[in-house]
N, C-alpha and C positions, 0 to 999 in steps of 0.2 A: 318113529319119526327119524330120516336120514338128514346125517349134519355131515356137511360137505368138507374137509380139513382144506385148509389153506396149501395154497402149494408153495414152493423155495421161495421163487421170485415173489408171490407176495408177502410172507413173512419177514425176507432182507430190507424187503420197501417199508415194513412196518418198521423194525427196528432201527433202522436208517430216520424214520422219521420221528421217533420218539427219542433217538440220543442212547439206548441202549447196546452198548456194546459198538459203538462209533470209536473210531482210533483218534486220538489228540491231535492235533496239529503237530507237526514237530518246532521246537524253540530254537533253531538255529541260530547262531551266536546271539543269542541274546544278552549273555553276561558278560562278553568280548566288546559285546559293543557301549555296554551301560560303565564298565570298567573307565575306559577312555574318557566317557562325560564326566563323570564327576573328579578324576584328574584335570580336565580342561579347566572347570568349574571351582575345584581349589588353586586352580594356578592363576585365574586372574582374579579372586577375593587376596592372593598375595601380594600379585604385583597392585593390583589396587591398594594396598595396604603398604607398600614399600615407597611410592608413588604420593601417597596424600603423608609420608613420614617426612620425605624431603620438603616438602612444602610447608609442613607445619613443625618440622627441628626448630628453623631459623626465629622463628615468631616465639617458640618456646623457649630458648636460650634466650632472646633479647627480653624473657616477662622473668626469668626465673633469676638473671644476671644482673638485671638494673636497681635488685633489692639486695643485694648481696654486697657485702667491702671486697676492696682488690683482693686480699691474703683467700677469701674462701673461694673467690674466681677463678684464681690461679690452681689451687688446691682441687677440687672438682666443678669445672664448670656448669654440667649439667642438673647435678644434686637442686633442690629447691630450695627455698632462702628458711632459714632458721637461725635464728630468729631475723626475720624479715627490718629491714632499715631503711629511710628515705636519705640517706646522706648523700646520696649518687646523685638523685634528684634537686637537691637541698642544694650541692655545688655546686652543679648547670646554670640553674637559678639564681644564684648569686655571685656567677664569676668576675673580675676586676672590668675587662672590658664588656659585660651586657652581651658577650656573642647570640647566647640562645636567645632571650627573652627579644632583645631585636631582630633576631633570624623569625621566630614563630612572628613577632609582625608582621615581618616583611613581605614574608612570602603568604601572608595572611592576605595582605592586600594586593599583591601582584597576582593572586588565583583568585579572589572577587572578581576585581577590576575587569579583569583580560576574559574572566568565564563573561559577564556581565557586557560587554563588550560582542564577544562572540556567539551569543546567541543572538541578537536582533539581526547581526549580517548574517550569519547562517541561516536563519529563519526568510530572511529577507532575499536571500538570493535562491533558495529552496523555490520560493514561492515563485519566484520569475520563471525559473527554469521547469518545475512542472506542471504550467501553463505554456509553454512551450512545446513543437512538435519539429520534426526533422533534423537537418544536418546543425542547426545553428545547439539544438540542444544537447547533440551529442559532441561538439567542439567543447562545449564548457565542459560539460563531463569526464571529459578527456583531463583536461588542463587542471580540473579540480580531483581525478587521479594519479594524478602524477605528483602532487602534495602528499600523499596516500604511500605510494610506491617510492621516491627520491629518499633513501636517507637524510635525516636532518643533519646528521655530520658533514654531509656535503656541500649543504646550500648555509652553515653556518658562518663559513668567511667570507663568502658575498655577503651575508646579510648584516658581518659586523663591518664591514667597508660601506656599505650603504647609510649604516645607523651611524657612521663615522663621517660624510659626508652631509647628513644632515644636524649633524652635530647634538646628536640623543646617544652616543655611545658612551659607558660607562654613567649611565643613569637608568631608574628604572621605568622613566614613560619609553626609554627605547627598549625594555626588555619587555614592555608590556604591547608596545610595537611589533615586537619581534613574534611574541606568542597569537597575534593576530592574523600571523601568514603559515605558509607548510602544513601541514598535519594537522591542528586542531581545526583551521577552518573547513579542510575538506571534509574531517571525521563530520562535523557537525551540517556541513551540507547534505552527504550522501544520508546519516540518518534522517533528516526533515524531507528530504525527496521521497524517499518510503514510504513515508506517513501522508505528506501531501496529495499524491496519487490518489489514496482514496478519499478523499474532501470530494465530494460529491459536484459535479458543476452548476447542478439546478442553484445550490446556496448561493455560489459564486454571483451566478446570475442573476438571479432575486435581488442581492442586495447593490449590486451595480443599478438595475431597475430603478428601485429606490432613492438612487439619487448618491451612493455609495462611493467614495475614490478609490483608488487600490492601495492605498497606503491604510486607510478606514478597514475593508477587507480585511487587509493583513492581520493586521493588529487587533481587532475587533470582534471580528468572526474563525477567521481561520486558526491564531493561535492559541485562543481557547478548544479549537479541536484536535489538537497534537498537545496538548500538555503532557500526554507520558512521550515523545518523543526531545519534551524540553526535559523532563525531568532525566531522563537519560542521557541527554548531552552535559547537563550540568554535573552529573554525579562522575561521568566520565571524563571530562575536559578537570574539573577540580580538581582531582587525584592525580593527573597526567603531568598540570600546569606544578603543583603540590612538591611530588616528586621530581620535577623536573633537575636536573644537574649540569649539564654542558650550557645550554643557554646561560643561566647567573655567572656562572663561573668565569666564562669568559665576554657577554657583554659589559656584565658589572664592574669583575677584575676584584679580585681578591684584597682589594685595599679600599675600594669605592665603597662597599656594603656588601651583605650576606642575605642568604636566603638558611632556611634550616637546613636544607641542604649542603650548599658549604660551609657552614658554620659547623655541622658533623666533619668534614672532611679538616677542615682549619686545627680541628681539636685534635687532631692525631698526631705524634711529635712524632721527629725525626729519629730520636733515639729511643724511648720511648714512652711506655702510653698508659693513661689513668683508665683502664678496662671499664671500671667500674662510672665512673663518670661517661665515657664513651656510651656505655648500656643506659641510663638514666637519659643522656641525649635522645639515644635511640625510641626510647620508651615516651619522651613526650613530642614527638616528631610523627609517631604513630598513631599515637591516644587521641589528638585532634579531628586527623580526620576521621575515628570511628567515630566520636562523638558527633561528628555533624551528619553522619550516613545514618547515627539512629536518631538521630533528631528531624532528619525530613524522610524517615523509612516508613514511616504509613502513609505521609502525603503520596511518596513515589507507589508504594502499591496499590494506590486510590490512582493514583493517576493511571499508571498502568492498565487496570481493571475497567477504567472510566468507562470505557467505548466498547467493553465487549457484552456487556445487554445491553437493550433500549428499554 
């Protein structure tokens, strides 16, 4: 029996196809190029980590200082408290003139009031304007950007000559006046226009049908479908109004009343300064509003979540 031997070309095709004796690919910079990645890759887990240090020093000296007496503040300020003391606290709270205890009211109720306040008109003019189409609703737009973009430093001595002319200056219904125009109304327009947009118009129209007014609508129908877009304005307007400084300062005036805000600032002497009381202010100026962000922090992520299954 004759058995036929394979010739060159077809034994190379054989081995070619089976992987025997096939050459590697070559790895051209392979390790040139993988070197640079994981430099890239430690360098921004650094600056990431340099970056959330400056953000969270300041939070950490105001929790680690407002337990500490002045002698071990001065001594190391950043060390942690051992043994821990409320006297910082204990002094804020019981100073001759009531600064804090009155300052945390006050501003307690001037960022109610004024959130409380400016959500129905923000809600309420949202809803006009995104039922609205053309030039007339990009004029408002406009004008309720320019709230947005104007520094409030700007438009703050026109608005204490105005509150001075209707004779609400150096009172706090005109600071609660004041927090009803610039920037918080428009923050809280433009987020309710976002949300608005998608309310669907069949509802709209159904309950007009019905026999509905648009104040009924508003109120009835539609802001039960944006409650995370309220819970949003409020947690944002709160904090804003909370913090505020230039506003009190100078509608109020430094002799009329304080907000906690200037009531920190008031406490600081001219020669100088009880550190440790200073941190103790700091620390219950801060403490409130977390406590009220984790008191409505499930409603707000229910709310948020509301609308995204049916």
């Amino acid at each position: 029996m004759t058995t036929v031997a394979p010739s060159g070309g077809t034994r190379e095709r054989t081995r070619l196809a089976s992987g025997i004796g096939a050459v590697p690919p070559a790895r051209t910079g392979t390790r040139s190029t993988a070197r640079p990645r994981r430099f890239g890759g430690r360098l921004r887990v650094l600056v990431a980590a340099a970056v959330t240090l400056l953000f969270v020093a300041p939070i950490y000296l105001m929790l680690v200082n407002a337990f500490k007496p002045q002698d071990d503040i001065l001594a190391n300020p950043i060390a942690p408290p051992w043994p821990p003391t409320l006297e910082n606290i204990t002094q804020a709270l019981t100073r001759p003139d009531n600064l804090i205890p009155l300052g945390l009211r006050n501003s307690l109720i001037v960022a109610v009031v004024s959130v409380a306040l400016l959500v129905p008109l923000g809600s309420a003019f949202s809803f006009y304007i995104s039922r609205k189409q053309g030039r007339t609703k990009a004029a408002i737009l406009v004008a309720f950007a320019a709230g947005l973009m104007i520094p409030p430093q700007v438009t703050l001595l026109p608005t204490i000559q105005i509150l001075t002319w209707l004779g609400l200056d150096h009172s706090y219904p005109g600071l609660i006046l004041a927090n009803l125009g610039g920037g918080y109304l428009s923050f809280a327009v433009f987020v309710y226009v976002g949300f608005m947009r998608s309310v669907p118009d069949e509802i709209i129209q159904a309950a007009r049908l019905d026999g509905a007014s648009g104040l009924r609508v508003w109120w009835q129908i539609v802001m039960p479908l944006v409650r995370p877009a309220t819970a949003t304005v409020v947690i944002f307007l709160t904090l804003w109004i909370w913090n505020d400084f230039l506003n009190p300062l100078f509608i109020l005036g430094p002799l009329q009343g304080q907000t906690i805000t200037t009531g920190l600032y008031l406490t600081i002497g001219q020669y100088s300064v009880d550190y440790g009381q200073l941190f103790g202010i700091m620390f219950l100026a801060g403490i409130l509003p977390v406590i009220g962000y984790l008191t409505v922090q499930k409603q707000f992520v229910a709310g948020l979540t509301s609308g995204a299954t049916k």
